[in-house]
MARNULUM-688795 format. One record per residue (C-alpha): x, y, z; residue number from 1; residue in one letter. Coordinates in steps of 0.05 Angstrom, whole numbers, always signed. Example, Ala and Ser with C-alpha at 12.3 -4.5 7.8 and 13.67 -1.06 7.14 Angstrom:
2
c1 / c2 / c3 / k / r
+246 / -90 / +156 / 1 / A;
+273 / -21 / +143 / 2 / S;
//
This chain:
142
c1 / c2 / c3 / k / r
+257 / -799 / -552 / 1 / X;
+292 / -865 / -530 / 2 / X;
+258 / -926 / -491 / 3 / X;
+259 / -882 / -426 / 4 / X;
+222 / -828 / -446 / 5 / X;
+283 / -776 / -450 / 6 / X;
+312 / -737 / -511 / 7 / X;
+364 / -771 / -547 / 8 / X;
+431 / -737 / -540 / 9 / X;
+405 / -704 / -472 / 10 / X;
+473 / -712 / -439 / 11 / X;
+524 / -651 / -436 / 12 / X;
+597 / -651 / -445 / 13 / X;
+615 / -670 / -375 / 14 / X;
+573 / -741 / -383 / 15 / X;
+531 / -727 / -330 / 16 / X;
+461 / -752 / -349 / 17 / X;
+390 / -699 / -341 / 18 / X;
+343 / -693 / -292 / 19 / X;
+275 / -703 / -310 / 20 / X;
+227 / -689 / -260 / 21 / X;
+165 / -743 / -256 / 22 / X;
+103 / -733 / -307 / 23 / X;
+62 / -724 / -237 / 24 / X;
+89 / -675 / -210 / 25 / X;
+49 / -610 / -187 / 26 / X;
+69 / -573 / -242 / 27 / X;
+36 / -611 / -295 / 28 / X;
-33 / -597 / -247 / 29 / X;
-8 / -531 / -247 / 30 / X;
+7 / -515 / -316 / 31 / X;
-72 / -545 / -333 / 32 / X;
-99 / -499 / -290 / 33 / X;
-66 / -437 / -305 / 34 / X;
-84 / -453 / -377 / 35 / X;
-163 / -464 / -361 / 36 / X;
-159 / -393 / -320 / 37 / X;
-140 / -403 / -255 / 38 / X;
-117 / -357 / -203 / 39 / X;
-38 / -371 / -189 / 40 / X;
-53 / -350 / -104 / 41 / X;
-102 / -405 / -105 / 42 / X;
-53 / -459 / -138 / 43 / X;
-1 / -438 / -96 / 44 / X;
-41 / -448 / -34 / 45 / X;
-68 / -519 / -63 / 46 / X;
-1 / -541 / -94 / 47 / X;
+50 / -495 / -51 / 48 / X;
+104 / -556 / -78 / 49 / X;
+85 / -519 / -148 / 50 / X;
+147 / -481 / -167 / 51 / X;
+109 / -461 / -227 / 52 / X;
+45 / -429 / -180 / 53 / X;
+105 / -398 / -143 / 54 / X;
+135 / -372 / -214 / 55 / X;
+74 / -342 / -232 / 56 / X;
+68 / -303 / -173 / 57 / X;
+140 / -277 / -178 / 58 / X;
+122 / -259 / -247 / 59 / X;
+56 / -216 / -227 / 60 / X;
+99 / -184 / -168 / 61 / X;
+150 / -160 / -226 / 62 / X;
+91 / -137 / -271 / 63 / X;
+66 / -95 / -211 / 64 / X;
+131 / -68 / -199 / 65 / X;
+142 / -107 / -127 / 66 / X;
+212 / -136 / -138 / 67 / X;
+218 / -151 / -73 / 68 / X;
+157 / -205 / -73 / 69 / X;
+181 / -229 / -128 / 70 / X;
+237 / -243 / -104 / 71 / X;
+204 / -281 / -43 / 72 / X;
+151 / -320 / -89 / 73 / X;
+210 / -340 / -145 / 74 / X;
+262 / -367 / -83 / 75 / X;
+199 / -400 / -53 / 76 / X;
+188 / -427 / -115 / 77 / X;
+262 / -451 / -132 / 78 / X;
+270 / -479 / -60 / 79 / X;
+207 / -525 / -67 / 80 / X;
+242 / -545 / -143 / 81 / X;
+306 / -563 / -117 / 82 / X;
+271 / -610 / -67 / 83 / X;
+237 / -646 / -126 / 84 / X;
+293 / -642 / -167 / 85 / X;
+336 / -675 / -109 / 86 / X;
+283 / -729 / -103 / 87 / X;
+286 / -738 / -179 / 88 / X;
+362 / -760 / -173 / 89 / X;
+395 / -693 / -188 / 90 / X;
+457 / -681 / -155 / 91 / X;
+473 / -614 / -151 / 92 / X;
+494 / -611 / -226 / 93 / X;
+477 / -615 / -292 / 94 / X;
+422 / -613 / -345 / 95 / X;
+356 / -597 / -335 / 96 / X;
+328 / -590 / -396 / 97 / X;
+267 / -546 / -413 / 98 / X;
+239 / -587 / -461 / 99 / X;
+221 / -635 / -409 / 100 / X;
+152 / -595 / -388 / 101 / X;
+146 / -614 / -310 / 102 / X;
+221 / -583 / -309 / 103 / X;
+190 / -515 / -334 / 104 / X;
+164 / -489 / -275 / 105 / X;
+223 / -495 / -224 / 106 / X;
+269 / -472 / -292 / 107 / X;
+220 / -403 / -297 / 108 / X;
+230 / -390 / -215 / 109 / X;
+302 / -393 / -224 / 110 / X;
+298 / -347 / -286 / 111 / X;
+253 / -306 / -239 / 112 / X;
+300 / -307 / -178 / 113 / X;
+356 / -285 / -219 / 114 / X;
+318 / -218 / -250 / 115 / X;
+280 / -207 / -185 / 116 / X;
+351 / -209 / -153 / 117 / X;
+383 / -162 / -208 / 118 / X;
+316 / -121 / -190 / 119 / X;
+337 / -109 / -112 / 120 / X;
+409 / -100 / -123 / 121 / X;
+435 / -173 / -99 / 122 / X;
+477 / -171 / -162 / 123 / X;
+518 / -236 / -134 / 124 / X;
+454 / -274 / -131 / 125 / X;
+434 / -257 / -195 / 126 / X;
+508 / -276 / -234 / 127 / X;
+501 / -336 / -186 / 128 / X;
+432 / -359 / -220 / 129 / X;
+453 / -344 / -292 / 130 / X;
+511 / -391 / -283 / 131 / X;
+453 / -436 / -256 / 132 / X;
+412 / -432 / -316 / 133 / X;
+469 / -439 / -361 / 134 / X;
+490 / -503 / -325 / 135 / X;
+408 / -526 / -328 / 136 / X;
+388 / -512 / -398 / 137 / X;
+439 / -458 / -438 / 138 / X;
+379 / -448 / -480 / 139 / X;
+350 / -408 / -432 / 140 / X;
+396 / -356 / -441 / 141 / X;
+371 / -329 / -508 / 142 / X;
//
């Protein structure tokens, strides 16, 4: 890590610099929740700007073979992640790296929209989000 609290070297090709969203953000409530047990219905209600409480509801639709809430709970919960993101200084490209932790939760809704997508047949949708991902954090992509 440098002086600002980012990786070193976190820039891709194109120079354009990461976006990190803020240590505060709901996520990081979120993500200490979910870990002590908490119900992801309730966080989403008490941090709906979560895009992790709106992940994990995506992810329990998918579990319970409901692709179509899933779908509704992971674009809810990559909408309210592009506002932060926008807010963070992110311009409509370029890294967002996973390693940052409050970036994880908006990154898992857009993993989410893109199989929930696949899923209902939007098969445009879901190329569109992998090209997403691959933009945000290649890494991702396994």
């Amino acid at each position: 890590m440098n002086e600002t609290s980012r990786p070193i070297g976190a820039e891709n090709l194109l120079g354009i610099p990461p976006t990190y969203l803020p240590e505060d953000h709901p996520d990081t409530a979120v993500a200490a929740a979910l870990a002590d047990g908490a119900d992801a219905r309730e966080l989403a209600a008490r941090y709906p700007a979560s895009s992790l409480a709106w992940a994990e509801l995506a992810q329990e639709a998918l579990e319970s073979e409901d692709p179509v809430a899933a779908y509704a709970y992971a674009r809810t919960g990559y909408h309210r992640g592009l506002d932060a993101l926008r807010r963070a200084g992110w311009k409509g490209q370029g890294p967002i790296p996973a390693s940052h932790a409050p970036n994880r939760g908006f990154l898992k809704a857009l993993a989410l929209l893109g199989e929930s997508a696949g899923r209902i047949g939007e098969r445009d949708e879901a190329e569109r989000v992998r090209d997403f991902v691959q933009d945000a954090d290649p890494s991702l992509l396994g």
